[in-house]
Every structure is written in C-alpha cells, then in structure tokens.
Backbone as a ProteinNet text record, in pm:
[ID]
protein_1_A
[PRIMARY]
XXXXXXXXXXXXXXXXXXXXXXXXXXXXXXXXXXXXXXXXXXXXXXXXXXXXXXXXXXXXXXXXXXXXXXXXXXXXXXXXXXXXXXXXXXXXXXXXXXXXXXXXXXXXXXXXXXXXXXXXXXXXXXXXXXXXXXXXXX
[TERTIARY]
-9937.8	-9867	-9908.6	-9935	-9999.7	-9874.7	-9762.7	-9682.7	-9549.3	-9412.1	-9285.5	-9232.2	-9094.1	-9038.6	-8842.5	-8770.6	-8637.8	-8517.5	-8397	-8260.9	-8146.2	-8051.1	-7930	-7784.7	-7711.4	-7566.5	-7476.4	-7372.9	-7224.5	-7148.7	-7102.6	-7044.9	-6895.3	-6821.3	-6676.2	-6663.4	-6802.6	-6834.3	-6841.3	-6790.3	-6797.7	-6910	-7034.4	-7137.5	-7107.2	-7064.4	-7067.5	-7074	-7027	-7039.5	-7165.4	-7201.1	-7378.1	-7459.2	-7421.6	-7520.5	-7541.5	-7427.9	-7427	-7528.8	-7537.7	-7622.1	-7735	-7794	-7904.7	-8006.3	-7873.4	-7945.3	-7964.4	-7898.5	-7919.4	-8022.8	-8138.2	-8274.2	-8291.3	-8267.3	-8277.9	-8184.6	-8121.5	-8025.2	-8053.1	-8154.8	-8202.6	-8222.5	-8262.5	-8262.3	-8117.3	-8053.4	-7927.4	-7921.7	-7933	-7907.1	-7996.5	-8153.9	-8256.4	-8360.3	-8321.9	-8335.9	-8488.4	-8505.8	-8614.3	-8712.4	-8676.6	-8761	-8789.8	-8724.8	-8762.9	-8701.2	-8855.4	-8818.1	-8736.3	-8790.8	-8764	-8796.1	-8740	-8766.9	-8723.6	-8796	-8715.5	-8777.8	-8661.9	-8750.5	-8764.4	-8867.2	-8886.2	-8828.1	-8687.9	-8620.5	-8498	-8484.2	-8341.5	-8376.6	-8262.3	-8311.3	-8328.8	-8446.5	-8434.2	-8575.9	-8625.5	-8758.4	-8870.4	-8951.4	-9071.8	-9081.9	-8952.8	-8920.4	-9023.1	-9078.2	-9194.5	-9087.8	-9155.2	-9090.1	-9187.5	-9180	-9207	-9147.1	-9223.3	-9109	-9236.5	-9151.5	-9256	-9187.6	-9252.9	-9157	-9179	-9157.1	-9200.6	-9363.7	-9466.8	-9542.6	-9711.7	-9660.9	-9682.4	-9725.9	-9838.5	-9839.4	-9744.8	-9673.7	-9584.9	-9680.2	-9589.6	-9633.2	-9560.4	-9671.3	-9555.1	-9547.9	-9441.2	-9353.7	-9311.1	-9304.5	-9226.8	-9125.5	-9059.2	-8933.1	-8955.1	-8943.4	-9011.6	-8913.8	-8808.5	-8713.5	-8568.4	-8473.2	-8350.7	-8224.9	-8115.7	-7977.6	-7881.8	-7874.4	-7739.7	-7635.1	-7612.3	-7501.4	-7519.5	-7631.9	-7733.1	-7823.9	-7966.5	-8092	-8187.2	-8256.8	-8370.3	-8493.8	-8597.8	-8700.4	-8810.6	-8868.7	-8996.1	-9112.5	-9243.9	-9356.9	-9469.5	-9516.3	-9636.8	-9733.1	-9838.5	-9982.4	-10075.2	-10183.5	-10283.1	-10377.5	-10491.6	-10620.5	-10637.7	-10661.9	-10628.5	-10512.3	-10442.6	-10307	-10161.2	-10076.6	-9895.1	-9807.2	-9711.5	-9570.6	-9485	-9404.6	-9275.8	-9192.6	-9072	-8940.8	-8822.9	-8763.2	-8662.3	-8555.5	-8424.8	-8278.2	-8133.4	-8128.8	-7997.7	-7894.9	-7745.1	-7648.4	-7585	-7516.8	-7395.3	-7278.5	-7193.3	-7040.5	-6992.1	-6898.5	-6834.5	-6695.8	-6613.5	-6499.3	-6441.9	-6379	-6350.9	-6494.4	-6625.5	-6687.1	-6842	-6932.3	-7045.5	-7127	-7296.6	-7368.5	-7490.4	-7547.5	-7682.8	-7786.8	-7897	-8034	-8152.9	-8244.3	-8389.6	-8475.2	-8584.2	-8721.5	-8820.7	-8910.4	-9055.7	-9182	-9238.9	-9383.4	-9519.7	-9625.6	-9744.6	-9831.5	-9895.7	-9957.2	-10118.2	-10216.3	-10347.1	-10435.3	-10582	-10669	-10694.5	-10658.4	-10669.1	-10553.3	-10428.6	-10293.7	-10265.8	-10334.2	-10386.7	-10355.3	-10467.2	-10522.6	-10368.8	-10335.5	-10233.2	-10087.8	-10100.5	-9936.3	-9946.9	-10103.8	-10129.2	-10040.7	-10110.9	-10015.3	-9936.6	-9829.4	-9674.7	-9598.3	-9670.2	-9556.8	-9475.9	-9516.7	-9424.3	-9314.3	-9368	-9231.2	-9158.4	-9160.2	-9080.4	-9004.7	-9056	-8980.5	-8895.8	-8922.9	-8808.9	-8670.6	-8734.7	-8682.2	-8614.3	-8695.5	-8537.7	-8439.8	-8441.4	-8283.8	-8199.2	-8246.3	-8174.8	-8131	-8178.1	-8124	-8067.4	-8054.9	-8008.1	-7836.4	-7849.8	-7685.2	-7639.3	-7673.2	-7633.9	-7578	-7641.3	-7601.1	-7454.2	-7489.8	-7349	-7216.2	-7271.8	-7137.5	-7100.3	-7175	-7193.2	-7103.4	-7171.4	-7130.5	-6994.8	-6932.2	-6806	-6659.8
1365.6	1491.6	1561.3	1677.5	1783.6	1810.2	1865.3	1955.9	1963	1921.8	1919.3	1983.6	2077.4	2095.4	2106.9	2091.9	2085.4	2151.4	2151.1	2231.2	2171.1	2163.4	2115.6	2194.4	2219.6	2313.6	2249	2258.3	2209.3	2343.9	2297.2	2414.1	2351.5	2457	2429	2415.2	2436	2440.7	2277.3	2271.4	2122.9	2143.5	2049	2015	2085.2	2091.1	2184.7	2349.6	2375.6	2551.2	2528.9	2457.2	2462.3	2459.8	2342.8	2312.8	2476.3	2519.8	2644.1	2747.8	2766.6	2882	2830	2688.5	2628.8	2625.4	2650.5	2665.2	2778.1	2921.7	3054.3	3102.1	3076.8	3055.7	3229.8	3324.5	3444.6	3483	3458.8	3538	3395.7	3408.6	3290.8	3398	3512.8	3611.1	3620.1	3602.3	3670.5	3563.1	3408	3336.3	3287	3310.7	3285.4	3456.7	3509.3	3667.9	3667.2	3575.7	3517.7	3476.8	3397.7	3280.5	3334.9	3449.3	3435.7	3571.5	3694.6	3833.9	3819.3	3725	3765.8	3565.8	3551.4	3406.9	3363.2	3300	3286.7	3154.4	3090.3	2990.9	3012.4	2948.8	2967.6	2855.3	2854.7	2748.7	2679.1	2562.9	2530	2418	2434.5	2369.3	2185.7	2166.8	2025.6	1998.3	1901.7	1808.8	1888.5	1905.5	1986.1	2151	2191.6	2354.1	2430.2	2500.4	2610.8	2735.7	2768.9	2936.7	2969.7	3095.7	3176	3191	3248.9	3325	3319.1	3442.1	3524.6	3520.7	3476.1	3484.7	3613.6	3665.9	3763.3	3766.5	3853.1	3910.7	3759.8	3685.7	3643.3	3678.4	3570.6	3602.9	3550.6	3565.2	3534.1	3345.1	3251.2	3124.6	3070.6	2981.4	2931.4	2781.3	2719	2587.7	2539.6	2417.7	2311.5	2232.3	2215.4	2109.2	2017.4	1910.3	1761.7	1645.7	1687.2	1601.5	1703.5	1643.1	1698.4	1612	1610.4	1483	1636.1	1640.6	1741.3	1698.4	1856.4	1803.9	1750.5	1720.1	1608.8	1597	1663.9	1694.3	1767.5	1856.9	1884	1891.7	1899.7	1919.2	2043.2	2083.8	2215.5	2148.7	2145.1	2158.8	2294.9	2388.1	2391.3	2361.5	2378.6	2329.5	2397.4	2392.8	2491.9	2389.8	2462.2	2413.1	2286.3	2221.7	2077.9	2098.5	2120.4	2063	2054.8	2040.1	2044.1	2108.3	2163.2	2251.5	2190	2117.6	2065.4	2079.8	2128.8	2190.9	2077.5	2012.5	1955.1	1972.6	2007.1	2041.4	1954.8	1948.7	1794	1873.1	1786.4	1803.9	1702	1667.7	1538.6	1595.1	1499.1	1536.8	1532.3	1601.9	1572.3	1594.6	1527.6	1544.6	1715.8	1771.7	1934.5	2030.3	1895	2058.6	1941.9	2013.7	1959.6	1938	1887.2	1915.4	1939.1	2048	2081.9	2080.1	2016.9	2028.6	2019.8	2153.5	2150.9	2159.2	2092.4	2041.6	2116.1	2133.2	2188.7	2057.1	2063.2	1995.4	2010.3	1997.6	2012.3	1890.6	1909.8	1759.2	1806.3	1677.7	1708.7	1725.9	1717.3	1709.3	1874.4	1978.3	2092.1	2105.8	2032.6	2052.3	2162.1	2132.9	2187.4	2290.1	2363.1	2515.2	2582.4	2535.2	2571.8	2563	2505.2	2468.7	2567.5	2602.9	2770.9	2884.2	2880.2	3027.9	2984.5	2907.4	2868.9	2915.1	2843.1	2778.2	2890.4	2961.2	3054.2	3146	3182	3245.8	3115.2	2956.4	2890.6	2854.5	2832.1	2798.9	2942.3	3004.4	3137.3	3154.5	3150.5	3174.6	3062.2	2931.2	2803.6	2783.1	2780	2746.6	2899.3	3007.4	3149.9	3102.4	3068.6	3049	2950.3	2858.9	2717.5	2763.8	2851.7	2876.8	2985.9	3064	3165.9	3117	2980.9	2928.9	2849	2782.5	2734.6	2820.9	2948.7	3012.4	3082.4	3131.1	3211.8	3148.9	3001.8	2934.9	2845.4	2895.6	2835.5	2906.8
615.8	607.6	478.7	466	355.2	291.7	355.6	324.8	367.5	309.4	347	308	345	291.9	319.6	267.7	348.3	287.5	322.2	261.1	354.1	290.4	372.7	303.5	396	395.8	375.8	356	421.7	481.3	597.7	692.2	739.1	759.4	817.2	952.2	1006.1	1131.9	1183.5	1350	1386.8	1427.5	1446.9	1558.5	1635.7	1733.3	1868.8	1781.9	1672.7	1704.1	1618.8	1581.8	1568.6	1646.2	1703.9	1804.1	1891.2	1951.9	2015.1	1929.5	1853.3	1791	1800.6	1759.6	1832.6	1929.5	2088.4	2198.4	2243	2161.5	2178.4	2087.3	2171.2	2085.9	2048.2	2181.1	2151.5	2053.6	1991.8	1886.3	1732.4	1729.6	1595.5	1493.5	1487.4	1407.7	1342.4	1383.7	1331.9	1232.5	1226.9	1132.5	1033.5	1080.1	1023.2	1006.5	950.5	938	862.5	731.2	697.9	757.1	861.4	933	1064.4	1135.4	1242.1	1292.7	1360.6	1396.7	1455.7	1621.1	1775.1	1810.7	1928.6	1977.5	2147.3	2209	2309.6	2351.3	2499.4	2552.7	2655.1	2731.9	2890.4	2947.4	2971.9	3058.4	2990.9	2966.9	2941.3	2820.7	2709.3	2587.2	2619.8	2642.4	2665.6	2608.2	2607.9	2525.5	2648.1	2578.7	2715.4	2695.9	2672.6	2720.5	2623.1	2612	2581.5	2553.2	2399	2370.5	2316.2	2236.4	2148.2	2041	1934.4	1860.4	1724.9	1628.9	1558.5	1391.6	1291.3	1174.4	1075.4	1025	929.9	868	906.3	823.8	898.4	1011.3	1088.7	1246.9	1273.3	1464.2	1530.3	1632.8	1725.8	1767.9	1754.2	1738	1916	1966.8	2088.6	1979.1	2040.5	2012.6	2108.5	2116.5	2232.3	2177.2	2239.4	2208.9	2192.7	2083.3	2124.1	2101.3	2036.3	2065.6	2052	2147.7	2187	2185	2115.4	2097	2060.5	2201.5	2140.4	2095.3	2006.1	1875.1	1764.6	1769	1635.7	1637.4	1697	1667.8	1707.8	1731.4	1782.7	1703.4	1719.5	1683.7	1750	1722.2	1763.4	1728.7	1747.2	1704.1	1777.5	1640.7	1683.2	1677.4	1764.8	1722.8	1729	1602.2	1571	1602.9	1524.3	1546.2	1449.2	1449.3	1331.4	1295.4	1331.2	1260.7	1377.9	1279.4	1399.8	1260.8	1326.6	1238.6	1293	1223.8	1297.2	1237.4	1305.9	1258.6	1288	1231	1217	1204.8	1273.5	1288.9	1296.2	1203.1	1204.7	1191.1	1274	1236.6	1201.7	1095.2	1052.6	1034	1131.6	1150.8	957	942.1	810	849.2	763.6	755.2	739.5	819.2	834.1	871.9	900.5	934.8	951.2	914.7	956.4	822.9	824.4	688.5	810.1	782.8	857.3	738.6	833	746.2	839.7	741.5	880.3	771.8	818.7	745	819.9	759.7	820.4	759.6	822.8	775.1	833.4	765.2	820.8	824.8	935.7	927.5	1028.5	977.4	1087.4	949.8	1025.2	946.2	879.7	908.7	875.5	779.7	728.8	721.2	605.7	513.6	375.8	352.2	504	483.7	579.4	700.7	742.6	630.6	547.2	460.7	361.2	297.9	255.4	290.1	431	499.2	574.4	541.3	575.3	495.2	340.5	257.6	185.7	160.2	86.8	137	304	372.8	435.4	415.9	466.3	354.9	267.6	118.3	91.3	118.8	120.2	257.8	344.3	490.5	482.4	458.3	536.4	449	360.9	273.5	313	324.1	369.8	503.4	560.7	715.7	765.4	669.2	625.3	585.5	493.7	453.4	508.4	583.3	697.2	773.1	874.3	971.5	960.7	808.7	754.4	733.6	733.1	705	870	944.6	1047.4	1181.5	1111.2	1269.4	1243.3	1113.8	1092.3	1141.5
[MASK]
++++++++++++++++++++++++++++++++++++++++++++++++++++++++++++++++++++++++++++++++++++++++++++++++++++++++++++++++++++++++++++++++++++++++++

C-alpha cells in the first residue's frame, strides 16, 4: 500500500441512522460536500453493485461494492490502471450514539502516482464528510 489515510467521529446517531445515509448513495453530497459532486448505484446496496460518482475538480470514477455488513461496514473500490482506491466505512455502536470512521487507501504497482492525484482533495474532503455525517445523521 503507497498511501492511507483515515478520520473518525463520534455521533449521537445509532448505526441504523447511519447506516441509512449510507445506502442513499444519491444524496452522499449532502454529507460529503468535499468528497463527492453527484453519485449513484446501479441496483441495490449489496457486495457486486456498480455506481458512479464524481469528487470535486475530478473525472466521474465507477466503484464497486466489495464488502457489505449492514449497520457496520461497507467498503468501495476503484480500479485504475496499476492500481485500486478503496474506501472504507465503519460504524461502532457507542453508548448514546455511534463512532464512524472511513479510510481511503491506495494500493498496486502504479500506487504512488495515483495517491499524487488523490491525496490532497481526500485529506481535505474525508475528515469534512466524516463530521457532517456525525452531526447530520444524528
């Protein structure tokens, strides 16, 4: 792996009203305003499902689902040319509310040159959309 990076919340929110903003892939803008214009998926949020979606100052990227535990995880990857983007989405129950945290990373023999033109609108965008979601979905 070239390149990680991560942020985590505490929210008053339970798992489920996270998870819900989660699977409303088209309205990800509203909580990740940084991270992400427009987004959608083609079909139903499960491991397999194929979307889109476009981040600021960026090409519109497709992504697949690659792992799914509702209420407590999903994952995205895309994949370029030598490399993978993988997006990481946790939820942990807390006492009165939840703690969310999502990671990005780059990986592949190209990882380097791709974590270049990542890193600076994700190191901006995910901790912003990281504590949006914490407050939004509480």
């Amino acid at each position: 792996m070239a390149w990680s990076f991560g942020h985590s919340a505490e929210s008053a929110a339970s798992p489920q009203a996270i998870w819900r903003r989660y699977v409303d892939v088209e309205h990800w803008s509203e909580w990740s305003r940084h991270g992400v214009e427009w987004s959608r998926l083609d079909g139903p949020f499960e491991v397999g499902a194929k979307g889109r979606s476009k981040a600021p100052g960026m090409p519109a990227a497709r992504f697949r689902l690659v792992e799914v535990d509702p209420e407590a995880r999903f994952v995205s990857e895309v994949r370029l040319p030598g490399g993978r983007i993988r997006f990481e989405h946790l939820i942990e129950p807390r006492d009165g509310g939840s703690r969310i945290t999502h990671l990005a990373s780059v990986s592949g023999p190209l990882a380097a040159l791709h974590a270049r033109v990542i890193r600076k609108g994700v190191e901006r965008g995910l901790p912003d959309g990281v504590e949006r979601l914490a407050a939004l979905a509480a």
